[in-house]
N, C-alpha and C positions, 0 to 999 in steps of 0.2 A: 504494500500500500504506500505509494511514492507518491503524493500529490503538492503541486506545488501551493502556498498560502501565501499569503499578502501579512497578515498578522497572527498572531501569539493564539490559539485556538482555546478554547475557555474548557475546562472540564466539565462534563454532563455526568448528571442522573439519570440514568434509565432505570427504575423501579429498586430492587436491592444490587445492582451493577453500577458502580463507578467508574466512569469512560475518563484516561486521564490522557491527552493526548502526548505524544513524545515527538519532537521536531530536530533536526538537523542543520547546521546551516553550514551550505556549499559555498564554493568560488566558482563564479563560470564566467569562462572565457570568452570571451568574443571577439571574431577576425571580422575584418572591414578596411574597405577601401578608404582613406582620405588624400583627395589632392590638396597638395601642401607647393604645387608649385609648375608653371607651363612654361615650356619651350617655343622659342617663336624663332621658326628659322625660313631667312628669305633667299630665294636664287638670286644671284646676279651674274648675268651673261658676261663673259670677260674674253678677250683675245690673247695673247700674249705669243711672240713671237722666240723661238728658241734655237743658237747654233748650233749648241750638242743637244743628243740626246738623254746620257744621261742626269743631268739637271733638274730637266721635266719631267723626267719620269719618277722622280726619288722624291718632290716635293710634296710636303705634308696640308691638309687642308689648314688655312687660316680663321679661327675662332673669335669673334667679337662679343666680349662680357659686354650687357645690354643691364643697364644697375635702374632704378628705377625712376631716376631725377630723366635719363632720356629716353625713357621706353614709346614717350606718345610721340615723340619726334621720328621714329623707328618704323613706326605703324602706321 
């Protein structure tokens, strides 16, 4: 008999039976999503011209931290 209760259950009489109830109290866990934070990433079309090869081919993408004094300037 597992039922869950909201409060403290009162002991009953039922005729010469006294009902005394006995509670437990658990930890439950709970998993959930929260977004705590979005990525806002823009293409920009670019040329660049290159005399070797391997230069270009080794070069890492370029990353711009976007802080939040220029994010509507961004957008």
């Amino acid at each position: 008999m597992a039922n869950d209760v909201d409060a403290m259950p009162v002991a009953q009489v039922e005729g010469k039976i006294t009902i005394i109830p006995v509670v437990e109290e658990i930890v439950v866990v709970e998993k959930r999503l929260v977004l705590v934070e979005e990525m806002r990433i823009r293409k920009i079309a670019t040329s660049q011209g290159c005399l070797s090869r391997s230069p270009c081919a080794n070069r890492q993408p370029q990353l711009n931290d976007l802080t939040n004094s220029n994010r509507e300037e961004t957008l």
